[in-house]
N, C-alpha and C positions, 0 to 999 in steps of 0.2 A: 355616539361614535364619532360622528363630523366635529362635537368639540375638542375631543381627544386628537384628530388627527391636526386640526386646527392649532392647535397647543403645542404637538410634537415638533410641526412646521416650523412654527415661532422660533421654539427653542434651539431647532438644526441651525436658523438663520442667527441666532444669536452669537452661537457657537465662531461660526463661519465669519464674521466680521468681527472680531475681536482684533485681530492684524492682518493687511494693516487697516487701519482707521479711515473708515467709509463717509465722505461729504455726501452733499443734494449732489442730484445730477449722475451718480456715479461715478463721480470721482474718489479719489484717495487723499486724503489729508496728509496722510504721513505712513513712510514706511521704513521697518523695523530689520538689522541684522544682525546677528548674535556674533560676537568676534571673540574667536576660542584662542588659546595658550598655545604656544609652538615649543614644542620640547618643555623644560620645565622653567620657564621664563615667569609664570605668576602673574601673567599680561593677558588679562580680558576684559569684554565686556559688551557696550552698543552700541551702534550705529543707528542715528536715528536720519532720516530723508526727508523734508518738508517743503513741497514746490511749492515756487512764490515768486509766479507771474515770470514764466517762463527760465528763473532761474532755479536751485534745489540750496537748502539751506541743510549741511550736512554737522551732526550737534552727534558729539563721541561722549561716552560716558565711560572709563576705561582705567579698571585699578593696576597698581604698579605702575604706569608711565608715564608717570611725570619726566617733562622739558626729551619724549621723545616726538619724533616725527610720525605723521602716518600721511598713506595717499589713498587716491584711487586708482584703483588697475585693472587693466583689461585679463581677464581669463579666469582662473578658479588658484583657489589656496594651495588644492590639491598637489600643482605644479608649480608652486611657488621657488621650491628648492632645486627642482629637475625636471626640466619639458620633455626629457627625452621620452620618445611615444604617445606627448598629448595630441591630440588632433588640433589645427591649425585653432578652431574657434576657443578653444578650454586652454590651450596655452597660455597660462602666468608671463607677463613682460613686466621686467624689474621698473621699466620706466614709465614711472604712473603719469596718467590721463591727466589728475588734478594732486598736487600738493595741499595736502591742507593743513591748519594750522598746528602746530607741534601743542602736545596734551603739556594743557597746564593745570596741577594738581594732578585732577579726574578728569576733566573735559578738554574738550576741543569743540569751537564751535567757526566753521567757514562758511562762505556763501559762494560756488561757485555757478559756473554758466551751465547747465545741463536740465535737459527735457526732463519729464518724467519717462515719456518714450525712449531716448537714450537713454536712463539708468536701468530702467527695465529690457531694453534691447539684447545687446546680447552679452554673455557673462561676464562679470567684472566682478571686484572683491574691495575690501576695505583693508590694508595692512600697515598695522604699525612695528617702526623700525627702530633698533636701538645702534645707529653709526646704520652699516650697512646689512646687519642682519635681523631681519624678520622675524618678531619676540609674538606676534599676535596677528590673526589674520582671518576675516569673515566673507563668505559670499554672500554677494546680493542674488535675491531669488525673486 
């Protein structure tokens, strides 16, 4: 019986770290956001997080946008279009935190200045733009 519970344990913790990706120490190696389609736009894909010595190294993986832009931004996707009713914290601000590098092909890959505490703090989103509207758009959780 104590092998079997022994085993089930292993396996729950296997489960459970799979994202994001767990260093020594308890730290986080990297962490992971899925960036869904906005309307029928054909624009998604991921956001990957990798802190590196107090800065975040942000690496997009992201079909259809090519030579568009994407940032980061304070609040959730949800309200990306229309704040009207979000509460002040989940409020989408069109004017991103950080610019990052415009998807070339599939990727984007930038290094900006952010904690891993800041990206986990309080809600922000990853969204990529085609000109001034919002083609793709993922929260960070």
């Amino acid at each position: 019986m104590k092998k079997l519970l022994l085993a089930s344990a292993i396996a729950g913790l296997s489960v459970g770290l799979t994202t994001p990706t767990m260093a020594a120490e308890d730290t986080y190696e990297q962490y992971q956001a899925s960036i869904g389609e906005r309307g029928d736009s054909g624009v998604s894909g991921t956001a990957i997080f990798i802190p590196q010595n107090g800065d975040m190294a942000v690496n997009l993986n992201v079909e259809n946008a090519d030579g568009m832009s994407a940032g980061l931004h304070p609040g959730v996707c949800r309200y990306a279009e229309d704040n009207d009713g979000a509460p002040d914290l989940l409020a989408f601000d069109d004017t991103p935190l950080f610019e990052l590098s415009a998807v070339d092909g599939n990727e984007s890959s930038t290094t900006i200045e952010l904690s891993t505490e800041d990206l986990m703090g309080d809600p922000q989103s990853i969204a990529i733009h085609d000109g001034s509207t919002i083609v793709a758009c993922g929260n960070i959780q």
